[in-house]
Backbone as JSON, one array per atom type, in Angstrom:
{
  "sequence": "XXXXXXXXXXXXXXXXXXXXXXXXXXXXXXXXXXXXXXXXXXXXXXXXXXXXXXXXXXXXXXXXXXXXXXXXXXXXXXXXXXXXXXXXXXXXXXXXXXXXXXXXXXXXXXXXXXXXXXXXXXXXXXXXXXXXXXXXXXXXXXXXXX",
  "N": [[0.17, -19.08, 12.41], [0.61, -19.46, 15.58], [0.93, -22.34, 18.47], [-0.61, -21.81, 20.49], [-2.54, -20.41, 19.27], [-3.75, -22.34, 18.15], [-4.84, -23.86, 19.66], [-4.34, -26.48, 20.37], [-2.63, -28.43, 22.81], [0.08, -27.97, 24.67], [3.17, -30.14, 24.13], [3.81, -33.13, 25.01], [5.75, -36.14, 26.81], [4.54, -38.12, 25.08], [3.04, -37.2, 23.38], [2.52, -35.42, 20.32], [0.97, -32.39, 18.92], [0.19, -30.75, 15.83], [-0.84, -28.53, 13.32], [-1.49, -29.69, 9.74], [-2.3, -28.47, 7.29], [-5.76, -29.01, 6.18], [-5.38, -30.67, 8.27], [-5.56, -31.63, 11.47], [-2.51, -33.27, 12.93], [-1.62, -35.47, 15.33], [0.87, -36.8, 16.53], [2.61, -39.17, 18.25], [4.21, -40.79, 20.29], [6.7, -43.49, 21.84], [6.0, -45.54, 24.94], [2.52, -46.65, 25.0], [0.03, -46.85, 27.57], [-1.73, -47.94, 30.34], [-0.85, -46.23, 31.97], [0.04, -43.76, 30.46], [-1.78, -43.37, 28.65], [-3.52, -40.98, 28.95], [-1.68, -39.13, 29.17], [-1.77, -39.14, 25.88], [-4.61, -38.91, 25.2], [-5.44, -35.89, 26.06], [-4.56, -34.44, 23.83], [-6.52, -35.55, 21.67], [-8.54, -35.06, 22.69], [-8.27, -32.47, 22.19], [-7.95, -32.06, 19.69], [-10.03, -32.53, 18.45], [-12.03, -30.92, 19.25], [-12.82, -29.18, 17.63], [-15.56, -28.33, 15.1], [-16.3, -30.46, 12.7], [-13.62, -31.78, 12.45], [-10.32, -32.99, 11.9], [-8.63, -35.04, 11.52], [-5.52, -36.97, 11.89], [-3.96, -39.75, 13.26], [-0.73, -40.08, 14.15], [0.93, -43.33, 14.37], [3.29, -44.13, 13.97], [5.8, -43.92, 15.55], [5.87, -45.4, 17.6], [6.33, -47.72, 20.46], [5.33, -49.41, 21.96], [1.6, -50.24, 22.25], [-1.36, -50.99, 24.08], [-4.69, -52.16, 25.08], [-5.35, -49.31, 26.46], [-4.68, -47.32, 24.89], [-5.96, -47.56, 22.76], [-8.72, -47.33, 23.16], [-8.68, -44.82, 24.14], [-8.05, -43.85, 21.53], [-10.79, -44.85, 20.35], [-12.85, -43.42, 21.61], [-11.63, -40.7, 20.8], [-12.31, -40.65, 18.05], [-14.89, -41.71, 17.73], [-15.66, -38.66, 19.19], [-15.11, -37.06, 17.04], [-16.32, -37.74, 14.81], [-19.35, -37.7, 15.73], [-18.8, -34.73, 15.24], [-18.96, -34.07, 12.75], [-17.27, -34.9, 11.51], [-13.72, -36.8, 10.67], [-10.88, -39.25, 12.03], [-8.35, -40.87, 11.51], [-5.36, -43.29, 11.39], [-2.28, -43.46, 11.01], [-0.07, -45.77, 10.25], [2.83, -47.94, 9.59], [3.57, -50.25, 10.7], [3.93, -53.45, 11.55], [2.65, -54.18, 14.34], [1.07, -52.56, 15.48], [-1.15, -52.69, 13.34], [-1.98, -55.9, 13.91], [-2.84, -55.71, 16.45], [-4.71, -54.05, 15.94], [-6.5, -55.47, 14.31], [-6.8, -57.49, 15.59], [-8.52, -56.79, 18.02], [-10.53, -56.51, 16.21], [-10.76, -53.99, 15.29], [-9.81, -52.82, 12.81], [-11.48, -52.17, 10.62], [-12.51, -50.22, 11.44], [-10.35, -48.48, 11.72], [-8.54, -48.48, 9.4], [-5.3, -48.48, 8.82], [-3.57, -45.73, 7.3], [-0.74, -45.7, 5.35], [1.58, -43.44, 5.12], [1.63, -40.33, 5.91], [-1.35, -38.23, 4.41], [-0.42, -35.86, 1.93], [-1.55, -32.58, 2.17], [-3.86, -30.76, 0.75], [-3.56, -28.53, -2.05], [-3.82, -25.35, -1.53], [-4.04, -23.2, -3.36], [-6.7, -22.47, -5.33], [-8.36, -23.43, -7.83], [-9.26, -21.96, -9.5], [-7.53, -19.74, -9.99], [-5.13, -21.24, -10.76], [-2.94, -21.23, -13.23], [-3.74, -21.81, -16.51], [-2.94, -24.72, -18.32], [-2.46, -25.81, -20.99], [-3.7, -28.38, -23.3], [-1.55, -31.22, -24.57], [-0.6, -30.32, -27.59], [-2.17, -32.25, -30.34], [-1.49, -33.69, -33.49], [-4.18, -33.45, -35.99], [-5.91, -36.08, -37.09], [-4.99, -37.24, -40.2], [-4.01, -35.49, -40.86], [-1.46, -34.74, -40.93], [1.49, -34.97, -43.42], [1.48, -37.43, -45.71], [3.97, -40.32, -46.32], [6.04, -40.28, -49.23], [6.11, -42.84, -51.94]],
  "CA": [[-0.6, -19.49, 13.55], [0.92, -20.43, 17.07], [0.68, -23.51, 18.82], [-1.55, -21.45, 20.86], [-3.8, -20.02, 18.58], [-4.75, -23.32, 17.26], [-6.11, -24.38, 20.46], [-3.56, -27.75, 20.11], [-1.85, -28.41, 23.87], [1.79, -28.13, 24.7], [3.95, -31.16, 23.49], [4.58, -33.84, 26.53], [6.81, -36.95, 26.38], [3.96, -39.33, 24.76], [2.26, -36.75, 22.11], [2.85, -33.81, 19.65], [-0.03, -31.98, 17.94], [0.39, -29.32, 14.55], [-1.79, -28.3, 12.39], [-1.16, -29.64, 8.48], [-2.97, -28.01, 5.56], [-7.01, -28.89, 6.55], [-5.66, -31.91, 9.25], [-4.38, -31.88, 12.69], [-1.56, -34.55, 13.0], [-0.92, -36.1, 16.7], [2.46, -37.71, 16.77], [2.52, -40.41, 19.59], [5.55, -41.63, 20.67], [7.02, -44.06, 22.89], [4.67, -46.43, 25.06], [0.74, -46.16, 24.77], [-0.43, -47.62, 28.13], [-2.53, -47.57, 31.17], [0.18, -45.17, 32.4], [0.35, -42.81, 29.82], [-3.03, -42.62, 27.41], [-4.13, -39.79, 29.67], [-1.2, -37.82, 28.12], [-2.59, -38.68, 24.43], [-6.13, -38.05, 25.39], [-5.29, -34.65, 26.49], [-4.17, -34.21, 22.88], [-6.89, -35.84, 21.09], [-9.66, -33.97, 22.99], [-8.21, -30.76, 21.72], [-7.92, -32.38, 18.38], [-11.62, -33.18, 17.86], [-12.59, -30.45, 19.82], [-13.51, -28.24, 16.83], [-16.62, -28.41, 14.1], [-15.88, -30.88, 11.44], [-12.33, -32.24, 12.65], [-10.0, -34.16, 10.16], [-7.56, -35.73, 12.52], [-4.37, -37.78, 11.95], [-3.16, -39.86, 14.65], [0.79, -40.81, 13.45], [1.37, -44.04, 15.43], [4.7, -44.77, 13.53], [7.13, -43.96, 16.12], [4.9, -45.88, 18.96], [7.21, -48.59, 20.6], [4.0, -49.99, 22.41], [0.2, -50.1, 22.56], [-2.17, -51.53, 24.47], [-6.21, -51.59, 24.96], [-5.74, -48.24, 26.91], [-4.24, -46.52, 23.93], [-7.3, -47.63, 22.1], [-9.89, -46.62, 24.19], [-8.26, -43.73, 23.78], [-8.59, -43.9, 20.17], [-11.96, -45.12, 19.97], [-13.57, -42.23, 22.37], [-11.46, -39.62, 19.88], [-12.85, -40.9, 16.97], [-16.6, -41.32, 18.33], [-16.12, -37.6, 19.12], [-14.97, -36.99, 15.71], [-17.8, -38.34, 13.75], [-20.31, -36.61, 16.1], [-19.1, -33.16, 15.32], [-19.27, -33.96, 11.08], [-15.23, -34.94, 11.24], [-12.91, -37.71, 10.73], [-10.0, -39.92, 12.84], [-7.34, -41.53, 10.79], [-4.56, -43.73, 11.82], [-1.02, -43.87, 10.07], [0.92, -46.42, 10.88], [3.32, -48.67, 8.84], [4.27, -51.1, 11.41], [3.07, -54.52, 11.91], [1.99, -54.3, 15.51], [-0.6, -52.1, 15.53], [-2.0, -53.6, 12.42], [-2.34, -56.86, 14.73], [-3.58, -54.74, 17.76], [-6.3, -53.46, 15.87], [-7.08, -57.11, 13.54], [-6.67, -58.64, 17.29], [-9.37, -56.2, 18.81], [-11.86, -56.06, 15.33], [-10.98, -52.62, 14.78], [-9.41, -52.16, 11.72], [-12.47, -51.86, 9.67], [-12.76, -48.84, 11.91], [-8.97, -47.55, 11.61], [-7.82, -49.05, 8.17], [-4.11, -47.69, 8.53], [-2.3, -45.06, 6.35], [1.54, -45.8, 5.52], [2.07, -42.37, 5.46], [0.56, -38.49, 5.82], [-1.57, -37.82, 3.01], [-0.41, -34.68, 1.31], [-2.22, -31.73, 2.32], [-4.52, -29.98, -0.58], [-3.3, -27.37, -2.5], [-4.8, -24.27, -1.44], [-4.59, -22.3, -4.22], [-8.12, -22.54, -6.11], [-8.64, -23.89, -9.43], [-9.19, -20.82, -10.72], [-6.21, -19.48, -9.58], [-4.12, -21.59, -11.42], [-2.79, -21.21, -14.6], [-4.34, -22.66, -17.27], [-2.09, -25.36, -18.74], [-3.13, -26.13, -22.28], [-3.62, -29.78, -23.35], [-0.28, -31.42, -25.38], [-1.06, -30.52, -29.34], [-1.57, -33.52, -31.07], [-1.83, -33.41, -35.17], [-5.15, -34.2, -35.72], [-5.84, -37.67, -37.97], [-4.95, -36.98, -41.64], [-3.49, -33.77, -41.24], [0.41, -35.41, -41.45], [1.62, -35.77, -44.83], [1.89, -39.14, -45.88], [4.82, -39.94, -46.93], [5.42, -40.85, -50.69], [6.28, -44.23, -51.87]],
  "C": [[0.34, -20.17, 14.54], [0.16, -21.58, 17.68], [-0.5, -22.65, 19.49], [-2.72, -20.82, 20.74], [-4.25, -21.48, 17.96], [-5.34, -24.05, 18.21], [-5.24, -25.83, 20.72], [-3.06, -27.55, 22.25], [-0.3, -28.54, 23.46], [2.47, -29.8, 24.57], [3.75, -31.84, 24.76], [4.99, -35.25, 25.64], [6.05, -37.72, 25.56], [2.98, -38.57, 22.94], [2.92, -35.3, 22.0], [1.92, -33.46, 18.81], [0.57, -30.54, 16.87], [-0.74, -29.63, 13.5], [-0.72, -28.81, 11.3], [-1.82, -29.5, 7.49], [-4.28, -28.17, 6.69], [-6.62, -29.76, 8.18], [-4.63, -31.31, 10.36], [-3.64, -33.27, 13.1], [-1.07, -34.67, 14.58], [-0.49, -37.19, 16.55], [2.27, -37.8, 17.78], [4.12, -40.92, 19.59], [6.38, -42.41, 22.1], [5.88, -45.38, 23.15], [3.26, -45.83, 25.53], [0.51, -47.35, 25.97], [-1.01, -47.01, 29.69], [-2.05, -46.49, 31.9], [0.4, -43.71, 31.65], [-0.7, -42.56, 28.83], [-3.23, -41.53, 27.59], [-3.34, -38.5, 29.0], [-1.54, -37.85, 26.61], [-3.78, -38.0, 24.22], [-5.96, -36.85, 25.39], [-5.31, -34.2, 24.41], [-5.37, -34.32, 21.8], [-8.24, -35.64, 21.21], [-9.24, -32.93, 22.84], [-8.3, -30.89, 20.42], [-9.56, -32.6, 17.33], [-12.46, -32.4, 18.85], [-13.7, -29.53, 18.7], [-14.87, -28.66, 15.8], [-15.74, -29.33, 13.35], [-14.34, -31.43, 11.57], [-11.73, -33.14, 11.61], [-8.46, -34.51, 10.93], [-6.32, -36.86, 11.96], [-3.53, -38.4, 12.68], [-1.82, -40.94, 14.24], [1.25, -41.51, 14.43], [2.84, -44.58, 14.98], [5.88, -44.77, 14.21], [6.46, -44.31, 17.76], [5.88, -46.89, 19.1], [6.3, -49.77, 21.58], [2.62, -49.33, 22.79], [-0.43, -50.66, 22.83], [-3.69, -51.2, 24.52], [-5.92, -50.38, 25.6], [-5.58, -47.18, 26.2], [-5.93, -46.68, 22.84], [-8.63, -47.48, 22.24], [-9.85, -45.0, 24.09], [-8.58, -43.32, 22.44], [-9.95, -44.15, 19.71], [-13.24, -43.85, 20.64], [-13.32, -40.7, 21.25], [-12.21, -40.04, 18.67], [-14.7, -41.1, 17.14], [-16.78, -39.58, 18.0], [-15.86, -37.12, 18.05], [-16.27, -37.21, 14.57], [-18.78, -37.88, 13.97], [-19.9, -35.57, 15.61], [-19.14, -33.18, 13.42], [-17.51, -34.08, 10.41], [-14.65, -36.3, 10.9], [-11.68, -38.41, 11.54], [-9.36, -40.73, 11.67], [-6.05, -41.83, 11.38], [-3.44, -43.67, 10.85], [-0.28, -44.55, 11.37], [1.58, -47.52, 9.7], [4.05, -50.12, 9.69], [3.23, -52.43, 11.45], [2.71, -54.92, 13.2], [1.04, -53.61, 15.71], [-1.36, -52.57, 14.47], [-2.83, -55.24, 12.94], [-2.97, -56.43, 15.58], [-5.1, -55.14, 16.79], [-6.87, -54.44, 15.08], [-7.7, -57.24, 15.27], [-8.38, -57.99, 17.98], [-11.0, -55.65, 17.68], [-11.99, -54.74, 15.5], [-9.94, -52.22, 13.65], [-10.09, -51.99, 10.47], [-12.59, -50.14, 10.03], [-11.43, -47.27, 11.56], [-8.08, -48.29, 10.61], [-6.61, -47.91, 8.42], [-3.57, -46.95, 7.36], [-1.13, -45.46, 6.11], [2.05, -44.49, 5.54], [1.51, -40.85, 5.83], [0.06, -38.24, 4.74], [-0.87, -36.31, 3.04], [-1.38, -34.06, 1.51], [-3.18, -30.9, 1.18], [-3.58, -28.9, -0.5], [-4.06, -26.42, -2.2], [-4.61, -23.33, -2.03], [-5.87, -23.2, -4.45], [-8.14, -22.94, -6.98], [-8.42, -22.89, -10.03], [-8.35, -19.75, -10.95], [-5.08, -19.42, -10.14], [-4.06, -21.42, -12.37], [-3.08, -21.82, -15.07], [-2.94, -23.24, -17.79], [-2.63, -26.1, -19.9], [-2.78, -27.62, -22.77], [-2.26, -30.02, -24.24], [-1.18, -31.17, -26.58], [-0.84, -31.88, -29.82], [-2.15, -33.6, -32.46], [-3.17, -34.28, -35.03], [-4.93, -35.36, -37.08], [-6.1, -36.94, -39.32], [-4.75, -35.26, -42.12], [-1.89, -33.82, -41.89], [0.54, -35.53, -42.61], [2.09, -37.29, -44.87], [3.02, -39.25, -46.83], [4.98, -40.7, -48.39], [5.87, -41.81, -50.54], [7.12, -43.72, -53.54]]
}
């Protein structure tokens, strides 16, 4: 799938969207502010445009954010939840963790530290069966003599 079959916008200096496994991940980078949300938004209304969205917004290489970044965030995630989807933050830094304490939203955007791992998409049934470890059953061992 091309960037342009997934419906994602073209990269600009402040965001990067890709599909990963079920989630779309928008990488943010740089500063988040009254100057520049407009280029995340762009990103994060294509991101939560679809049925059922499962969003990832990777603030780890953010160098500032202010309320306009979060407005931002709080409008994507609204539309998220309307369509039967999710909004998730990763971030490992201790400034947006304050941000969003500071502004009583981190009940809303409890941070990730990193990308969850994508599901396996093979199937269960798919996989090879992998048979439990043998373990001698109780009083099968010889005992040893005395």
């Amino acid at each position: 799938m091309t960037l342009a079959d997934s419906g994602l916008p073209s990269t600009n200096p402040y965001a990067h969207s890709y599909p990963r496994g079920p989630f779309t991940v928008v990488e943010v980078t740089g500063e988040i502010d009254i100057a520049t949300a407009e280029a995340l938004a762009e990103h994060l209304s294509a991101a939560t445009a679809r049925a059922e969205p499962d969003v990832l917004v990777d603030l780890r290489r953010v160098t500032f954010f202010d309320c306009s970044g979060l407005r931002v965030l709080c409008r994507a995630e609204t539309r998220a939840r309307e369509r039967g989807g999710r909004l998730r933050v990763v971030s490992d830094g201790p400034r947006v963790h304050r941000l969003l304490r500071a502004a009583h939203l981190l009940s809303r955007f409890p941070p990730l530290a990193d990308l969850p791992e994508a599901p396996d998409s093979t199937h269960p049934q798919d996989r090879p069966a992998v048979p439990p470890p043998s373990r001698p059953e109780s009083g099968s061992e010889p005992r040893p003599q005395s």
